[in-house]
Phi, psi and omega in degrees: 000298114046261186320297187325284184290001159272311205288303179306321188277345168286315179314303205293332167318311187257074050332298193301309157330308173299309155317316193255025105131097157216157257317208218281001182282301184302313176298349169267334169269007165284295161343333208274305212261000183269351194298309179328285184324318185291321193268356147300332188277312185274357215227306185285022192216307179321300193289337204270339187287316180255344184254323191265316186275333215031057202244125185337129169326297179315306188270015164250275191306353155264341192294304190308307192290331178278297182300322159339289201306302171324297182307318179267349127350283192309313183255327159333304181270342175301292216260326202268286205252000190027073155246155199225138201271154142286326193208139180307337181286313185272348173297284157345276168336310200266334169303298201282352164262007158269322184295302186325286179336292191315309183310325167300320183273328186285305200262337183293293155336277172318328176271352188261306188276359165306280181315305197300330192244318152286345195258295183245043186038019178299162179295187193285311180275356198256293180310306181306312178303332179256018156283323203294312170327313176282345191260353190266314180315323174233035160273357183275332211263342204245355185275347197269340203243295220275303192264324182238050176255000000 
C-alpha cells in the first residue's frame, strides 16, 4: 500500500512541476499559453484592422505580425525561455535572431494567407487561424534551436 501512495504521490510531484514550468515540460506549457497570448494580440489587431478599419488584408497582416513579433520577444526571453542577456551586445545579437526568425515566418505567414484567401477562396480569418498554426509550430523549433539556446 505503501509503494502505491509513494509512486502516486511522485506522479503528483512531476505533475505540479510541469504545471509550475520546471524543465522542458514546463517550458512548453510557457510556449503555449504566451503563444496563446501572441497570437490573440495578432489575430485581434488583424480583425479590428480588416473587419472594423477595413484596411487592406496585406497592411493589416504585416502591421498585426510586426507588433506580434515585438511582443512575443519581449515574453519569450521573460517568461518562456527566462534568459537574461549579460551585456547590450549579446541582448542586440539575440533581439536580431529573434527578429530575423519572425521575419522568416512573418512571409511564411503573409504567403499562406494570401494563398488561403486568394488561391483558395477562404475567409480572411479562417486563412489567418490556419497560417497561424503552421507559424506558432515553427517559431518554437527555430526560437528553442536557434535564438535562445
Amino acid at each position: 500500500m505503501r509503494g502505491a501512495q509513494s509512486a502516486e504521490r511522485e506522479l503528483k510531484d512531476k505533475i505540479i512541476g510541469f504545471l509550475k514550468g520546471r524543465g522542458i515540460g514546463g517550458e512548453a506549457v510557457r510556449y503555449i499559453v504566451i503563444g496563446v497570448m501572441t497570437t490573440l494580440v495578432n489575430f485581434s489587431l488583424f480583425a479590428l484592422m480588416t473587419k472594423a478599419l477595413k484596411i487592406d488584408v496585406t497592411i493589416s497582416n504585416v502591421t498585426s505580425v510586426s507588433v506580434s513579433i515585438l511582443f512575443a520577444y519581449i515574453t519569450n526571453k521573460l517568461i518562456v525561455f527566462r534568459r537574461r542577456s549579460s551585456s547590450r551586445a549579446e541582448l542586440m545579437k539575440e533581439f536580431f535572431k529573434f527578429v530575423g526568425s519572425r521575419l522568416f515566418t512573418m512571409a511564411l505567414e503573409i504567403g499562406s494567407v494570401l494563398l488561403f484567401v486568394n488561391v483558395f477562396g477562404q475567409d480572411e480569418l479562417v486563412g489567418k487561424v490556419e497560417a497561424q498554426v503552421l507559424v506558432i509550430i515553427a517559431n518554437y523549433i527555430i526560437s528553442k534551436v536557434f535564438v535562445f539556446r
